[in-house]
N, C-alpha and C positions, 0 to 999 in steps of 0.2 A: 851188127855191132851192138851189144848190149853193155849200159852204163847204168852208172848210178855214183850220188855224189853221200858221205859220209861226212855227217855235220853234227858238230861236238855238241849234246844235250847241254842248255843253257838255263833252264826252269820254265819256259811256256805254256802253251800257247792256248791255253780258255781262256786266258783273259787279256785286255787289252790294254790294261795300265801294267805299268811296270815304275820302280821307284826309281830316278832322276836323278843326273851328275848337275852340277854347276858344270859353268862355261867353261871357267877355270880347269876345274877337275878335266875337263873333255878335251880341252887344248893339250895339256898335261900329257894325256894318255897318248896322244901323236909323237913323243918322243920315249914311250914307254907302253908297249902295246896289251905286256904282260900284266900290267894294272886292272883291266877292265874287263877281260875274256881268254881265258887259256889259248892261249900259241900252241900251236904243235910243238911235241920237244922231241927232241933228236933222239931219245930211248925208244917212245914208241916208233917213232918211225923206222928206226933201226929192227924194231920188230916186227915190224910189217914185212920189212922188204925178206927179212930171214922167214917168213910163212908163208908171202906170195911169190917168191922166187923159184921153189921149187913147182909151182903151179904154174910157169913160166909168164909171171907178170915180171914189166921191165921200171922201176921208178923212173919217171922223167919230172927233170926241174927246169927253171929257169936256167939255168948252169949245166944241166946232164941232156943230151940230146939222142938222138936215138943213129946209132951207125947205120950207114946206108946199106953195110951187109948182114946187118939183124937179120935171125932168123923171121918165121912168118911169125911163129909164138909171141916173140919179144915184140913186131912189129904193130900186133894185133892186140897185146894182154898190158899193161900197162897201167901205173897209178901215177895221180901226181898230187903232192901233200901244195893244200894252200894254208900257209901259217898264220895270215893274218884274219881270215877268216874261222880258223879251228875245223878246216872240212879235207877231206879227201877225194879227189874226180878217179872215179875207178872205171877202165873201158879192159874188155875181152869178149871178141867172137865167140870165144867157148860159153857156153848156158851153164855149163855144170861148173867152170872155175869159176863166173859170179855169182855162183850162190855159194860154193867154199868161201869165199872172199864175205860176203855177207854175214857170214855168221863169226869171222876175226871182230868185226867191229858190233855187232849183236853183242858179242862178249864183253865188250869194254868200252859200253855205253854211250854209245851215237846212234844218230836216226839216221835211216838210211832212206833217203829221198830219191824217188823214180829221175833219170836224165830225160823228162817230155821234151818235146818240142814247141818253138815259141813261134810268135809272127810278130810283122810291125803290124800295124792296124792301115790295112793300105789305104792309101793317099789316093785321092784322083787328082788330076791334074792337065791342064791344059796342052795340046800341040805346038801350040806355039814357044820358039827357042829365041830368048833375047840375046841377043851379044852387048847390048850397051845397057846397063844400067837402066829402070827408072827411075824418076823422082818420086823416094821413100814419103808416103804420107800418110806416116800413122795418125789417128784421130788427136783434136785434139784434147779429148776426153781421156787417150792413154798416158797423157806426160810426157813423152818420151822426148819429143822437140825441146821444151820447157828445161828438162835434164838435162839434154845435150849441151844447152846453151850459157847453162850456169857449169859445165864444164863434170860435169856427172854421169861417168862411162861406164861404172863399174870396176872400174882400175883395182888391183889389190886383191879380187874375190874369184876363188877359184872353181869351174865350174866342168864338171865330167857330162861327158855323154857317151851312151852306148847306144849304137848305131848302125852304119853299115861301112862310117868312118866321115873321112874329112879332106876333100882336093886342098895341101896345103900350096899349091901353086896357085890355086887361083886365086885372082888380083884381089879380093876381100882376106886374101888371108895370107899374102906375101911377105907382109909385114911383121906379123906375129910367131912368136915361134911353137909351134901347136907339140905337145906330150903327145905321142900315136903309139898305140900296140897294135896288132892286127893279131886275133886270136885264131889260131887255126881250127878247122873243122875237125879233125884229129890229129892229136899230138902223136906222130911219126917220129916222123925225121926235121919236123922246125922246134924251132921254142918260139916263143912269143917276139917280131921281130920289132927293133927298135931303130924306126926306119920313119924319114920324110910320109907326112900323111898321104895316102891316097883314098879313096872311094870307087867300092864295088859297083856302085848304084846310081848316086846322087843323092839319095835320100837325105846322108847324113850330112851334106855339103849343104843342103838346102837347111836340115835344121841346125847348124852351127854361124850359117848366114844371117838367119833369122836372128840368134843372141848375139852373136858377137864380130858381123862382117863391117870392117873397116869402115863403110859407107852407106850401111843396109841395116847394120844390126840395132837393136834396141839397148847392149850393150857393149860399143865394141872395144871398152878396155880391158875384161877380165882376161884371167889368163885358163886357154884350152886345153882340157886332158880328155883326150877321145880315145876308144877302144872300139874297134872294127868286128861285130859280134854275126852280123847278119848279111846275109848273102844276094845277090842279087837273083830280080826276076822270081824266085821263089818269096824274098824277104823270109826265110826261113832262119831259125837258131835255135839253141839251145840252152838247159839251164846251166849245164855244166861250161859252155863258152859265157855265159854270163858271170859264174863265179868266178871263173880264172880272171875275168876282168876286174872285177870287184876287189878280189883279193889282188891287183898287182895295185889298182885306185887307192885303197889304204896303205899299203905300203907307201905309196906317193905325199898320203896325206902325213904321213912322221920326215918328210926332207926336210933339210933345214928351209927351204927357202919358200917352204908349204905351211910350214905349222901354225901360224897365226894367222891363216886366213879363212874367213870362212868360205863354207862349201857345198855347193849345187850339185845335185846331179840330175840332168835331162832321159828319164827313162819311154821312147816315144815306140814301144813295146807293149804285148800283153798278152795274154790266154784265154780263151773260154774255159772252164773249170769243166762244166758238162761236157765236153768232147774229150777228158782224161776217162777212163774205167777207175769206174768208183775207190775197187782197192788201193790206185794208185792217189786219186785223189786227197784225202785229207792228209798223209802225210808231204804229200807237195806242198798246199797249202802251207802246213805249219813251216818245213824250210823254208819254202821265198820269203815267209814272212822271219823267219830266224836270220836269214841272212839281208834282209832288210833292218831289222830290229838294231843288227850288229852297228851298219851307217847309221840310222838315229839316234841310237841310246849312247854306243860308246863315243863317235864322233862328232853328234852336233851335225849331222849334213840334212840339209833337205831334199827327197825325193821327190822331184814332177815329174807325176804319169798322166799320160794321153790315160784318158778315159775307154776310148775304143771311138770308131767306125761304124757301127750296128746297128745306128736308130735308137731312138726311145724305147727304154726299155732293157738294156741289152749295154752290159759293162764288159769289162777285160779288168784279169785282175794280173799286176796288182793295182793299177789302178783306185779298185776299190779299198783295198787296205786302209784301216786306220790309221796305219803310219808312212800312207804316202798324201802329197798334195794331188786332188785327182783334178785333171782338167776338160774342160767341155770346150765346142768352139759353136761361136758365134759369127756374122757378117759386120762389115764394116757397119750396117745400121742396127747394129746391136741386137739383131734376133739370131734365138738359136739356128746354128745349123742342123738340116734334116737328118743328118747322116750321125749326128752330134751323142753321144749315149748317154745314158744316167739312169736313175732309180735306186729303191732302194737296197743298199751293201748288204749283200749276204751273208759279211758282220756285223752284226748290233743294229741291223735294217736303217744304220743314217743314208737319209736324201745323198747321192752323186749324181754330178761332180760336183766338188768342192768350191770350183770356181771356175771362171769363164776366159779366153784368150781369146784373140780374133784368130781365126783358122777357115778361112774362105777367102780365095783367090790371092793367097799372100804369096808375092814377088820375093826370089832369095836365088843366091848361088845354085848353080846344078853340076859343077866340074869347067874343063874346055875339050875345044876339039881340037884337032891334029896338028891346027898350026898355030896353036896353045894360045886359041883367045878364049875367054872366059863366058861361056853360058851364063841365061838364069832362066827361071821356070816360073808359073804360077802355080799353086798349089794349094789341095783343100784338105784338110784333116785334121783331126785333134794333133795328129803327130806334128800339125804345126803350132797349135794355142799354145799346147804346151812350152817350146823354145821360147816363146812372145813372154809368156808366163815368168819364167825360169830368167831371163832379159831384166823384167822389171822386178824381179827378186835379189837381181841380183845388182842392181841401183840404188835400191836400197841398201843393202848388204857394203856397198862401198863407202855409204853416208855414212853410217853407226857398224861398226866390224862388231859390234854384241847381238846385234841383227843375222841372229844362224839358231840354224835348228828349228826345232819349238817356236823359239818366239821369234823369229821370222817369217814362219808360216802362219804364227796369227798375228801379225801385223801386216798379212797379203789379204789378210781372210775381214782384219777392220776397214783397209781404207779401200776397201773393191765399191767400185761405182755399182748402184744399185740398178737392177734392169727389169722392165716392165713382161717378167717371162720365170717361167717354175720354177722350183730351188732344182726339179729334177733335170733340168736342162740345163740351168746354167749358174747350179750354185747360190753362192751368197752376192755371187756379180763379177762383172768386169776387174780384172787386174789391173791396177793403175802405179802411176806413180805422181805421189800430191807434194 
């Protein structure tokens, strides 16, 4: 299957400032999307489907699903317009209809970004399987008890993650009513279903425990919008299951019952850049960071990214991007962990990560077993500092609701606990909450 995703030229990407909405303005734009970044409009797309039609691509939406007696063409050649992002996910087995298809959008001024493949940045993790709870003790250097206790959950702040999903049965999360997409590996015969959480893996049950489990989490008021992007045993994905998610997350962010809250998103994902072929390289680059830029600039959301698994030396991007929060993890005694990445960004060479989470031997959900009692797991990876991170981002975020975006990320980055260890390890310090 050969893809690629069609993302509407926005003025980038040498440089790394770009000129800033007010909060206001950015709130605003969630009930008006058209304000901040061209929408797909129903002309062009009406004109697409009249030039890849006869190439036998099939449009698939949210609304149009593909018949179970589709030809192989229709079943195989296929586009699907994401409007709130201003991109197009183009898939066909035929070599020569995606390069016809390539040069429709050559013509009318989009980049056409390679479909690589992504990973989580795997997690090692302990054999041992708890069924009961332990007693959560984060330090008391992180806040977190301190918050809880004055009644500080995060209530109000809405926080995404992409993942591998979310056991919304499990007792950490029976209570809450979790937003789940599960994106498929290709758009066939599903759409994106709107369906009770579940989880491929446990991955993503462990980092949604970590922010926000009933009894675990470091935040367990926010309210959960998770998207099931990555697969189990491989933890493999893609950019184009990443954007279909992205783009269903914005949409979410214009409901009424979303618009004034601010917004997190947990990205505990990433790529080695040198394992793409160069030609395909820098124009990926510019995408992730286009369809990053889109949640920064026009919505006010803050990105936490795992930094990577790779040691010293050795980032995932995006991670390193300028405009995400990039995370490192540390031990409960505040030294970096070995496995922990950082150095410096192969944009603008600033020290990574950004900052530091605890991410060694953290206790969290991992699903149940068959006669539906609830696991948990130990776990070591930035894929966990991260949630820890994004947690007390988002306690704060429930304190002050002007606390998003920009100036949420640097008020993580002023009151981080200072640690006796290199900016390339672990940032400007610990995440806290003061």
């Amino acid at each position: 299957m050969h893809s690629f995703i069609a993302l509407t030229k926005k003025s980038k990407f040498d440089t790394t400032n770009s000129e800033t909405l007010s909060v206001n303005d950015k709130q605003r734009s969630r009930t008006d999307n058209n304000k901040l970044f061209p929408k797909l409009t129903d002309e062009f797309t009406q004109k697409l489907t009249e030039a890849l039609t006869p190439l036998g691509f099939k449009r698939v939406t949210a609304e149009i699903t593909m018949e179970a007696d589709a030809s192989d063409d229709e079943q195989e050649s296929n586009f699907i317009p994401l409007n709130y992002l201003g991109a197009y996910v183009v898939n066909s087995s035929n070599e020569q209809n995606i390069e016809e298809a390539q040069k429709l959008f050559d013509e009318s001024d989009y980049n056409i970004i390679p479909d690589v493949q992504l990973s989580l940045p795997k997690p090692t993790h302990s054999e041992r399987v708890y069924r009961r709870r332990k007693q959560i003790n984060w330090t008391t250097e992180s806040g977190v008890h301190e918050a809880h206790r004055n009644g500080i959950t995060g209530k109000g702040v809405l926080v995404g993650v992409l993942d591998t999903g979310c056991d919304a049965d499990h007792i950490q999360f029976r209570r809450k009513q979790i937003n789940f997409r599960y994106v498929p590996l290709h758009y066939r015969f599903k759409k994106m279903r709107d369906v009770r959480g579940f989880d491929v893996d446990g991955h993503g049950t462990h980092v949604c425990g970590i922010i926000a489990g009933q009894s675990i989490g470091v935040a367990p008021g926010v309210d959960l919008m998770v998207a099931s992007v990555i697969e189990s045993e491989t933890y493999q994905t893609s950019l184009s299951r990443i954007s279909i998610a992205l783009d269903w997350m914005i949409f979410e962010f214009g409901t009424e019952e979303n618009r004034d809250k601010p917004i997190i998103i947990n990205m505990s994902l990433g790529f080695v850049p040198e394992l793409i072929p160069k030609k395909d390289r820098d124009l990926l680059m510019v995408g992730i960071r286009e369809l990053i830029s889109t949640l920064v600039e026009d919505f006010d959301v803050l990105p936490i990214v795992a930094i990577g698994n790779d040691g010293p030396g050795n980032m995932r991007a995006p991670g390193y991007f300028p405009e995400t929060l990039s995370v490192g993890a540390i031990d409960s005694k505040h030294k970096p962990a070995p496995f922990s990445g950082g150095g410096p960004s192969p944009i603008g060479g600033k020290l990574q990560p950004d900052i530091a989470g605890y991410g060694v031997n953290i206790f969290s959900s991992i699903g149940r077993n068959r006669t539906n009692g609830s696991l948990y797991k130990e776990m070591n990876g930035t894929s966990m500092a991260a949630p820890y991170v994004t947690g007390i981002a988002a306690l704060y975020a429930s304190v002050n609701t002007n606390f998003r975006g920009d100036i949420l990320r640097r008020h993580l980055l002023n009151t981080a606990l200072s640690l006796q260890a290199p900016a390339d390890r672990v940032g400007v310090g610990l995440a806290r909450f003061t």
